[in-house]
Each structure stands twice: as C-alpha cells, then as structure tokens.
N, C-alpha and C positions, 0 to 999 in steps of 0.2 A: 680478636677483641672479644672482652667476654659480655656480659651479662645485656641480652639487647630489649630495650624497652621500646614503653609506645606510647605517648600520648594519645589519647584516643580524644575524639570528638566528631559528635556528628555532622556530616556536612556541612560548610559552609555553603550557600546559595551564591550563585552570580550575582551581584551588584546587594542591595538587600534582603536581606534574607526574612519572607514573611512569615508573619505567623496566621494561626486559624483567627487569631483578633485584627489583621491586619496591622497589628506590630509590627514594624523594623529592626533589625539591630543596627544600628549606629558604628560601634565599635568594639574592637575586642584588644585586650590587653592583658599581659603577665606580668601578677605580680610580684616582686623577688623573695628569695626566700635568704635568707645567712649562709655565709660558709659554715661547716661542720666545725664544732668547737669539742666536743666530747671521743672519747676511743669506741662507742656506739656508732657514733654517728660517722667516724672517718670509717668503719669496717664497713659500711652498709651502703648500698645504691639505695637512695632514697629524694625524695624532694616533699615539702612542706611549702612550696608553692603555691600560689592558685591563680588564677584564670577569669578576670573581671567583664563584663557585659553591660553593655550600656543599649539601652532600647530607645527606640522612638517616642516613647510618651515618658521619659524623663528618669523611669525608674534604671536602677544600678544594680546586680549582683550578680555577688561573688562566690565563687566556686573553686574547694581546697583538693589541690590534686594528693595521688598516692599513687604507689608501686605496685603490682602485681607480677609473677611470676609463674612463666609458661615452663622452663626446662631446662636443667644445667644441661652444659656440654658434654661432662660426664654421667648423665642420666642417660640409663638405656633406654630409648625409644625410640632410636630408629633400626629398621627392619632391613637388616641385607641377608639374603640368599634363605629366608627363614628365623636366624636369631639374631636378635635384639642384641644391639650393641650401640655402644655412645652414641649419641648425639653427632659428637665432633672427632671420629675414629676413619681415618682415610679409607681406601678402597686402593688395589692395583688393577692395572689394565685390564683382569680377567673377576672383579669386582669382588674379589674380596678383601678382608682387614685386613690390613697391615699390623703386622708384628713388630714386638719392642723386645728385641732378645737381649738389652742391655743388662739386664740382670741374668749372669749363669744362672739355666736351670728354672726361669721364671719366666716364662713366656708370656708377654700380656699385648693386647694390641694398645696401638699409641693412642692416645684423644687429645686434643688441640683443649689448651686453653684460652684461645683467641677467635671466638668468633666478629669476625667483621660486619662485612656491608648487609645488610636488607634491602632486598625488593620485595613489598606486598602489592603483587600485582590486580590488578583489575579485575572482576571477578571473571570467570571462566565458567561459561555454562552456569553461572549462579554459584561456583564455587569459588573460595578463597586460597590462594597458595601465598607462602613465601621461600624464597630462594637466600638460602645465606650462609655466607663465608665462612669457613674456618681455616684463617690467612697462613699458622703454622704451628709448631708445638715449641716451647720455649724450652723444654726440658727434656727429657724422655726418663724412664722409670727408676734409673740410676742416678740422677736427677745430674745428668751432664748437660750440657745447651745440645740441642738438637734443630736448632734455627736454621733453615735453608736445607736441611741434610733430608727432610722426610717430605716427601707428596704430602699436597695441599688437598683441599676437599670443597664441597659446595653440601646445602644440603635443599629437599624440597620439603615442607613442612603444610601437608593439606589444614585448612582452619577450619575447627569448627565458627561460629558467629552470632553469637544470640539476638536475637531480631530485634528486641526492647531495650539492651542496654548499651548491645554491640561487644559485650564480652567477647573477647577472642579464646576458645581453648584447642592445645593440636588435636588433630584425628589421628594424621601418620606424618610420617615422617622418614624420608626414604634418603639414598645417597644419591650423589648425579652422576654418571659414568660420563666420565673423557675418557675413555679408551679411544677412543677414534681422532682426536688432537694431539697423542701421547702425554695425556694428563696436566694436570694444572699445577699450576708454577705462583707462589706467594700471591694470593689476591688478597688486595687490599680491601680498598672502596669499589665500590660499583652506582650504580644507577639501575631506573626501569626505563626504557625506550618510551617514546609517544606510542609504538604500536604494541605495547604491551610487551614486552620482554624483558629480559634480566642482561644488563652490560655491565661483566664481572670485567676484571682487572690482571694483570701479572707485573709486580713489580720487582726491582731489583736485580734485573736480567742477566744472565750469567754473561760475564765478558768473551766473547768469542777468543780474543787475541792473547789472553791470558790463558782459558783453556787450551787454546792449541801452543803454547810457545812453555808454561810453567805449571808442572805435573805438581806441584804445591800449593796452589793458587787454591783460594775458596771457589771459585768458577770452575777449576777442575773436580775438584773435593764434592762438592754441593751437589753439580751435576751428576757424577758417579754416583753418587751415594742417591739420589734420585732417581736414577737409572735403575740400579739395585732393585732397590725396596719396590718401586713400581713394575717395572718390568721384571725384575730375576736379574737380569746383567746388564752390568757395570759398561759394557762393551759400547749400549744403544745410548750413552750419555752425549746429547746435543744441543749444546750451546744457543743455537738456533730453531730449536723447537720451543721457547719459551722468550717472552715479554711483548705478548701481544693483549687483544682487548676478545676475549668469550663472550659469547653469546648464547642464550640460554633461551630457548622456546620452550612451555609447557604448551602440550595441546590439549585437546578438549576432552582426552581421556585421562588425563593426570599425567601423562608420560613426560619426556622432557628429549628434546634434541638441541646438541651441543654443538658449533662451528667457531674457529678463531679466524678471526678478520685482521688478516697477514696485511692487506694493505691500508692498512689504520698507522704501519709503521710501529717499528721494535723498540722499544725503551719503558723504563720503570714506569710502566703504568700505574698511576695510584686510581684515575675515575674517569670516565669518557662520559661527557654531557652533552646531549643532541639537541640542538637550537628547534625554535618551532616551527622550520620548513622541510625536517625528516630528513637533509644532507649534513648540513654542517656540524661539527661537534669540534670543543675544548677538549684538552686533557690536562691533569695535574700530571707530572710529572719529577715523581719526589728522588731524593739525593740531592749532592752538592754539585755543583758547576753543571745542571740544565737545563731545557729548553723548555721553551712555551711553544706546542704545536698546535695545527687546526686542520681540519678534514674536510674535504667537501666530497659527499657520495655523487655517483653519478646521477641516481635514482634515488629515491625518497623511500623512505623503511625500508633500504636496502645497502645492506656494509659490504658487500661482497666486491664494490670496487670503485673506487676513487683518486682524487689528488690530495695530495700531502701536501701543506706548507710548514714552515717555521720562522718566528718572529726575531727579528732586529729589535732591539729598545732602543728608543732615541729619549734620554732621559730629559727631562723639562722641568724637574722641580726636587726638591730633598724634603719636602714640611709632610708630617704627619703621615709616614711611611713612604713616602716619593711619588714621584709621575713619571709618567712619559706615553711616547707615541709609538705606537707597534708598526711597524714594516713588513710585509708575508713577503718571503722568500720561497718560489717553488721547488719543493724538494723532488717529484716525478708524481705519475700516475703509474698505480698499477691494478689488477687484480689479487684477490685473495690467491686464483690458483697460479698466475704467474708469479708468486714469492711463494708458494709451497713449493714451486714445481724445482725454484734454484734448490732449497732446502733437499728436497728428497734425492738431487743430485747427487746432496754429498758436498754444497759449498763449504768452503772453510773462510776464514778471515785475509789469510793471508790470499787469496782467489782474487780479493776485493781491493787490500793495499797493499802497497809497497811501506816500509817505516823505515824509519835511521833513528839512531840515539843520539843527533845531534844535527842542529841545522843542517842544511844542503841543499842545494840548488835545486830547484823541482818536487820540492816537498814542504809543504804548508803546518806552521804550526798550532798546534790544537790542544785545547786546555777543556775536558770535559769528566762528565762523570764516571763511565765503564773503564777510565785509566787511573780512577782511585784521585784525579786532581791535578796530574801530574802531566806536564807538556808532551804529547806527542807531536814527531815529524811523519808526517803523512802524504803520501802520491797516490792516488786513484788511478788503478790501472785500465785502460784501454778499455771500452765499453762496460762499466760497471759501474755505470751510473744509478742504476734501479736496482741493482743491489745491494750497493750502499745505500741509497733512501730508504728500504722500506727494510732492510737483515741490520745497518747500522745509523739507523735515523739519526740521534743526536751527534756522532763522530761527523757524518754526511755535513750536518747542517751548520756546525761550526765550520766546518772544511770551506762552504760556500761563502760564508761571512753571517751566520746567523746568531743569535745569541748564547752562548754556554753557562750562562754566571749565576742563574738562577737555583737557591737553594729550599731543601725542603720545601717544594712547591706540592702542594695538596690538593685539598680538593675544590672542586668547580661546581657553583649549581645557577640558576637561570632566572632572571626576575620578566617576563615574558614581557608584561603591559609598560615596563620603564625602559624593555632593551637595554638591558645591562645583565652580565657575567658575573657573578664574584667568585674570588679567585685566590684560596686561604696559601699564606709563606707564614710556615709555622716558627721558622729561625730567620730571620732577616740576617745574616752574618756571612762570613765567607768570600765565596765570587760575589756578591752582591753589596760588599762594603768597595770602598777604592782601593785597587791598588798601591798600597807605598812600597814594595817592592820592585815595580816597574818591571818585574818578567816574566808578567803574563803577556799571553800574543796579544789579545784585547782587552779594554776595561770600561765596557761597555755602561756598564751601570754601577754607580757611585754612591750608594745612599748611608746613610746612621744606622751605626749598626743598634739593631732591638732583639735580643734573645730571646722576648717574649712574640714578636711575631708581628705579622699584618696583616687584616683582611683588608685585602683589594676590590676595587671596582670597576669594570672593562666595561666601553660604551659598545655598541653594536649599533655601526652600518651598513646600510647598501652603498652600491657604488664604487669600490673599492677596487684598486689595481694593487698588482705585486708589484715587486721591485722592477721589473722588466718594465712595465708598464702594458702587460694585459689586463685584461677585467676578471676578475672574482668572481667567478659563476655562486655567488649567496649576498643575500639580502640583510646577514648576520656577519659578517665581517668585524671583528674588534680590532679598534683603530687606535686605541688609549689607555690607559689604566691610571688610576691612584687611589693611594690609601683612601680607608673607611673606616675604619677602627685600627686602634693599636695597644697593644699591651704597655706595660710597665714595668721595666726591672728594675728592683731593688738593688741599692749597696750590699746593703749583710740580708740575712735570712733572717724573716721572722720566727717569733720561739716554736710555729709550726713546720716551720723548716721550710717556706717558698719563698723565693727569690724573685717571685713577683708579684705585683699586685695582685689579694685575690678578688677584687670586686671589679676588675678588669680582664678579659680575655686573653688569655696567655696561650703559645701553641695552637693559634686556629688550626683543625684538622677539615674535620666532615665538616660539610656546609649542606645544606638545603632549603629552599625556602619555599614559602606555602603563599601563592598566589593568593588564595583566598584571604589569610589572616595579614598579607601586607606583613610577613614576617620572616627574618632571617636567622635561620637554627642554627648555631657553631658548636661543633665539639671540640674539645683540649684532645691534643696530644702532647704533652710537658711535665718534664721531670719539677719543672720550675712551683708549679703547686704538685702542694704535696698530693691532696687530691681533685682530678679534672673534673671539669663541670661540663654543662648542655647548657646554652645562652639564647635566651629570645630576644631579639633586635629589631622594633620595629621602625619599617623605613621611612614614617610618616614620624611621627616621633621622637624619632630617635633616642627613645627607650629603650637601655640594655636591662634584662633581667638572668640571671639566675636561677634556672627552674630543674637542677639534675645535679644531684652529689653523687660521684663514683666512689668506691672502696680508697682508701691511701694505695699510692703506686700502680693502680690501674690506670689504662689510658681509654677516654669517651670514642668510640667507633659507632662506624653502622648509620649515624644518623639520617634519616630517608623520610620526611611530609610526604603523606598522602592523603589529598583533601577529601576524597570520597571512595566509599568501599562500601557499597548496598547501605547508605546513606549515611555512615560513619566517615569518618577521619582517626589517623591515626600517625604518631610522630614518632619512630624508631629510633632508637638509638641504644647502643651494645657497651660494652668496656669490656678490657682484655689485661691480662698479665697482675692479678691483683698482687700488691704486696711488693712488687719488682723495684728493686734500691733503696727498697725502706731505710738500709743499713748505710746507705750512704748519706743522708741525711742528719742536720742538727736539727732535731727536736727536743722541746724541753716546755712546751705548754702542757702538754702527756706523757705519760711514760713511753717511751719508746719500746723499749722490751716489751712491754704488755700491750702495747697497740699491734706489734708484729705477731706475738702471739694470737692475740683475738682474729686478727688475718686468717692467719693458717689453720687455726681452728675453725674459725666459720664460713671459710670458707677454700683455702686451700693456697697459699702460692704459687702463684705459676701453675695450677693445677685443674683447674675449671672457669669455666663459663658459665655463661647462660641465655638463656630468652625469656622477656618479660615482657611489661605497657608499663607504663604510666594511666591509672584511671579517673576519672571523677571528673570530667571536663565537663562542662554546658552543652546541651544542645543547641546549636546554631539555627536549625530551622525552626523549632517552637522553640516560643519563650517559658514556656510550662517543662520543657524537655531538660533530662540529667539522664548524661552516661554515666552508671558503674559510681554513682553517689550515694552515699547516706543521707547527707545532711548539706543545704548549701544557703547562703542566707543573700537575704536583699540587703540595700544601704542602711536600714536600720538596726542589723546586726540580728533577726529574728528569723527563728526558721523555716524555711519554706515548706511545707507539704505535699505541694500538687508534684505529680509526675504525668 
C-alpha cells in the first residue's frame, strides 16, 4: 500500500481534556470534505477537511487539515549493509537486496510499491519508531506482475519529533531481518500490541495440497520463486513456513527482534487485534469461503502459546448487512514451538489428510478458501488433530462444523469502553449470499448481496462456552455481530467511473478506532470508487465524514489511531498501487488519457509509495494549542493568533 499518512493531533486527555483556563473540550468532530472532481485532485493524496472543537464555555473552532510527506518508497533512505537503498527494497536471509534481473543486462533491486500497515509505537527510551509493511511488488522492472513471486519486507523508521508542533520527520530507517522465521510472506494489515509491539500479518498462504500434488500451481510457482530470491534455492520452498501472525520487538537500543506465532493458527492473515486483557485477539481473515477465528493466549503479552477457536454463524437477521450469533468451536491448543517443531520435520499436507475427488464414506466435505472454492472430500488421519488446527486452520475448522463462507473479511479494531469488535467484509458476495445451487456442503450464512461491503459490529462477553459446553477462559468472547454501515451499489457507473456510492463507504478495509475521539477510521479497498478514501465515523453521532482522498486506482491501507506519542496523536494511513485498472474504467467527467497520464507522471503506476501525515489538527489538551497549523479560525470565521 503506498503513500502512508498521519493525522496528527495532540493528545486527547481521559475523560475532558483541561486547559490552563480550566476550559474543557466538549467535543470533537470531522468535517467532510467533497470527492475529487478535478484530474489534480484524483492524482494527489490530499484532504481539505477539517477538524471542529467545541469547548466548555461555548466557543467553536475550526481547524483545516493538510498532507505532508515523509518519503516515497522509492526514495533511498533506508540504510542496509552501508548503502542507501529504497525505502521499500527487500532484503534475503543473509540481508541483502534483492535483485530484479527481469530486464537482460539491467540489474536493479526490486522496491515495493505497496506499503501497508503502521505501527507508530510508544515511545522507547523517549524515542519514536515506526514499523511498516511493504505487503509486495506489483510489477517488477520489465513491468511483468511480480505479486506473490518476491519476498516481502517490513521496515523500522526512527522519528525524529518536534516538541511544539509534533512534526514528525525520519532520522533512519533501516530493514527488519526474518532470517530466523525464513522471511515474510505478503503482510498485509497489522496492529501495535498493548505491550508495545508490532503484530505484522502473512496473508494468502500458500496451499500446502496444491504445492505438493501440482508443480503449476501458484502455491508451487510463488513458493519457489520465494524460495529463490530469498534464500538462493528453489529447493528450501515451504508451504508451511508462511501464513502466520509476526511479531516485531524494538528494544531499547533501536534494534528489533522478529518471532511468528505458529500457534495463532495458518491462514490468510490480514490483522490480529488483542482485546484489553493481553490474551484474546480477532483476526480478519481475507479471501472467499473463510473463517472468523479467535485466540486465547495462555498468558497475558505473551503469543507464544494458546487455544484456537473458530466460529459458527447462526444467522438472525438479513437488514442492513445481516446478523447473527457466533458459536466458538475449539480448534486445539498448542505452542509456537510444537507447530515449528511438525514444520521442521518435513510435514506435508498429505501427513495430515487423506482426499477423494468425490464423495465417500469417511470423508467429510469442505468448501473453503486454500482449494480456490471448490468442494473438498477430506479424512483426518489418525492423530493429526493439532496439525490440522494450527498447519491447516481454515480446512480443520470447516471439517469440525465451523464456518467457511465468509468473504473478503478485513480488518478488525476494538472499541474498549462499549466492548464491541468491528469487523470490515469489504465484498459482501460469494459464500456469504445463499446458496441457489444447493452444492455446497453448508449454507450457513444467507445475506444480500452488497459489492460495496459492511462494516460490522461484534458484542464482547464474559461467560461464554464453546460448543462442547466448556467455559472460555476470556472476559472478551464475541457472541453476535451486525451491520453498522453499509455501502451503496450503483446500476451503471457514474461519469467518474464508481459504481458505488461515493459519499458512502465502499470496500471497508483497515479499521481503527480512537478511543479518545469516540471515532471509527475506515479505509477503501475497491475498485468500486475510482478513487478510495479514509472515513471518520463517529459512534456517538453517527456522523460519517470524509477526511482522505487517495490517487485514482490506489487502494487506502495502513490506517493505525494513535491517541498519544509524547503528547501528540497521530492517525496513519498509506495507499498502494496508484493508477491500477484505470483502464478498465468508464470515465467521461475527465479525460481519462490525461488523468492516467498525470498518474504516471507524478507519480508512477504500480511504481512507488510513500510515508506522510496529515497536519493541522487542534490541540486537544490547550485550547490555545495547534499542531502543524498556519491559520485556524473560531465560529466567527476570524483568525486566531495565539499558539
């Protein structure tokens, strides 16, 4: 995902926030800004937003945000082995760049045009880091697709901080060595932990049964070609060393140490979210046909070993993107090191099941993701139950009776003081409409189909049993869901070429929400608008605004609220792939030619990224206070002075 921004704003304060006059703020709200109507404005990540404040002694103002710009992804500043090289430029096991020999005779190393998630962690020793994805490379220098075939990357990026405005600018910016995981595999979204660390992602996980059974398979293809570039040979490509949940420690000298958490259970990880009693955590879980899981550590800020479950839908309702009641079904316990420990065996898939290519007595059939959609007959062989759970999580948890039919399921973030989940399904369609076919094994969930999406709402209980009827060792158990927002599709395409509503949420992706502002951040992932936006939704409200225009054909990534950072705040958010299917589109408000043009010119297709903020936000602890503003005026429209 490329170009990642920030809303910045100082602290919110617990409960109200005073000032030196013993002022209060009241409340805080966004106001919207227009979709892009100009070939300016669809080329450019920008917002003309702003950011309204209401105080306790009655007065109003308003403050007009802007963009700022830390560092494409093709900008060399980050530092491996001595020289400077991109930003977003992998690294192999022995930490150097990777090479793009697609061009005879032109040797150049690859750079990711998709930076993803952020984490801007907490400060360390008074210092600022952030950790951030660059999920894959769209193209490589021949301008072939290169998607799944090259090592992914992470990067750490020390911040500088300016103590009066909260300006962010980098210091360094370094690469993050998995050599010791065997590298990272498509990270998507991530999260920061309560105890301060970075929970990266691997989604899209290579099919075990595909790689060992069809040497044409993109699971064999991918892997190899992974294998390669990172290691040198083709030979060390493992299926099973990839779609888990990273963990990313900086310590207190800037360095970073790297561990995946095998027993979080294998499948297209899109973002693992930690409840606020340090065990339990959601995951999104994106592709078509699956599963909504949930995790309970044994110990508190500690991944290193747990129980797995996965949810049943018992659907309750069809209105405004559906309901129902979740069921946990226990999928095992295990350790991180007892699922390395099958891995470095040498498991294969076939170890695990037995299959037939057509019904058969003793063999259960299963409609999931890693088989592309398509019914398997499956038998679990004789003690391989904790193999299955935690090497083929989603196959496992249909096999038991759990649910498979969930699509495009995204990402997850936490509203702590309502106890509630949301929970973004960026394509509501697929396993997730009813069956009129009748051959699927289940048809668990029946709802309308919306190609523009849903964000959901999951309640969280204590008290809760799985299906056996043990108790749920968490206090955070999600027991329900239903729509919260829902996009809008269009019949035809308007003359900018989206097919959905654009003053409505189309493609929830990234979610995160900011305790303090009572606000819920959505970014687009959809071809549906031409170009995605960044949404504030506030829950008291229910005010959606507007507040982030990305390039035409980019998609919004990265987005990560952080309420406080040595007494700033700061609201992340990335885009990735600028320019991508422009050509597939009817556009006729602009010129299309010349809008794809201005793309690639200013900024590259498929070609770069970047890191930036969002500035100009209010300070939330003084009322006198402005981050990173010029000019910001009260209800009278006059400009304020004081800083």
């Amino acid at each position: 995902m490329a170009l990642a921004l920030a809303l910045t704003i100082p602290a919110i304060m617990p409960a109200a926030a005073a000032t030196t006059d013993d002022v209060k703020i009241d409340a805080v709200k966004f106001n919207n800004m227009a979709a892009p109507t100009t070939i300016e404005q669809m080329v450019k990540t920008y917002t003309n937003a702003s950011v309204e404040v209401k105080y306790s002694d009655g007065k109003i103002k308003t403050f007009p945000l802007s963009y700022k710009r830390l560092f494409k992804s093709e900008d060399k500043v980050a530092t491996v082995k001595g020289e400077k090289v991109a930003a977003g430029t992998p690294i192999d096991v022995n930490g150097n760049p990777i090479v793009d020999n697609s061009i005879p005779g032109d040797p150049q190393y690859f750079v990711s045009d998709a930076p993803d998630s952020n984490s801007l962690l907490n400060p360390i020793k008074g210092q600022l880091y952030m950790v951030t994805h660059y999920e894959y490379d769209t193209i490589d220098a021949a301008g072939k697709s290169a998607y799944g075939l090259v090592p992914a990357s992470m990067s750490l990026t020390h911040l500088g901080q300016d103590s009066k405005t909260g300006e962010l600018q980098p210091k360094e910016v370094k690469k993050i060595d998995f050599s010791d995981v065997n590298g990272l595999w498509i990270p998507c979204n991530g999260s920061t932990s309560p105890w301060n660390t970075h929970l990266g992602s691997e989604e899209y996980e290579p099919d075990a049964r595909s790689f060992e059974t069809d040497p044409a398979s993109s699971a064999r293809t991918w892997t190899e070609s992974f294998a390669q570039l990172y290691f040198g040979d083709k030979s060390k490509a493992n299926p099973y060393f990839y779609g888990y949940i990273p963990e990313i420690h900086v310590k207190k000298d800037g360095k970073t140490k790297v561990e995946k958490h095998y027993s979080a259970g294998r499948f297209s990880h899109e973002v693992m979210k930690m409840m606020p009693d340090n065990r339990t955590a959601f995951f999104g879980d994106d592709g078509s046909n699956t599963t909504m899981f949930m995790y309970v550590a044994d110990k508190a800020a500690n991944l290193s070993a747990g129980t797995l479950y996965a949810a049943k839908f018992h659907q309750t309702g069809v209105e405004n993107g559906g309901s129902g009641n979740l069921e946990w079904i226990k999928l095992g316990h295990s350790t991180d090191n007892e699922v390395k420990h099958l891995i470095d065996k040498g498991i294969k898939f076939s170890d695990i099941f037995e299959t037939s290519e057509t019904p058969k007595e003793g063999f259960k059939a299963v409609k999931q993701y890693s088989a592309g959609g398509k019914v398997e007959y499956l038998k679990l062989k004789p003690g391989k139950e904790k193999a299955a759970a935690f090497l083929e999580s989603r196959r496992y948890a249909a096999y038991i009776g759990a649910t498979s039919e969930f699509n495009k399921m995204e990402g997850i973030t936490l509203n702590e003081k309502d106890k509630k989940v949301y929970l973004a399904v960026s394509d509501l369609s697929g396993g997730m409409e009813k069956d009129k076919t009748g051959k699927d094994p289940v048809d668990d969930i029946q709802l309308p189909k919306s190609k523009s999406g849903v964000t959901y709402q999951l309640d969280l209980k204590p008290g809760q049993k799985d299906n056996s009827g043990k108790s749920i060792a968490s206090d955070y158990v999600a027991s329900s869901m239903s729509g919260l927002l829902v996009g809008e599709d269009l019949p035809v395409a308007d003359s900018y070429g989206n097919t959905a509503n654009v003053d409505k949420v189309a493609g929830p992706d990234n979610l995160s929400y900011s305790e303090a502002m009572r606000t819920l951040f959505i970014g687009e992932d959809t071809s549906k608008h031409t170009n995605n936006f960044v949404w504030a939704y506030n829950l008291d409200t229910k005010k959606l605004s507007r507040v982030l225009s990305t390039p035409a054909g980019a998609e919004s990534t990265g987005l990560f609220a952080a309420d406080d950072r040595n007494g700033f705040s700061y609201i992340m958010s990335n885009f990735q792939h600028p320019g991508d299917e422009l050509d597939t589109k009817d556009i006729t408000a602009v010129n299309k030619d010349e809008l794809t043009k201005a793309i690639d010119k200013e900024i590259g297709i498929n070609k770069t990224g970047g890191v930036g903020y969002i500035s100009g936000l209010p300070s939330l602890v003084s009322k006198s206070g402005v981050q990173d503003s010029k000019d910001h005026k009260d209800h009278h429209g006059k400009e304020d002075k004081r800083k």
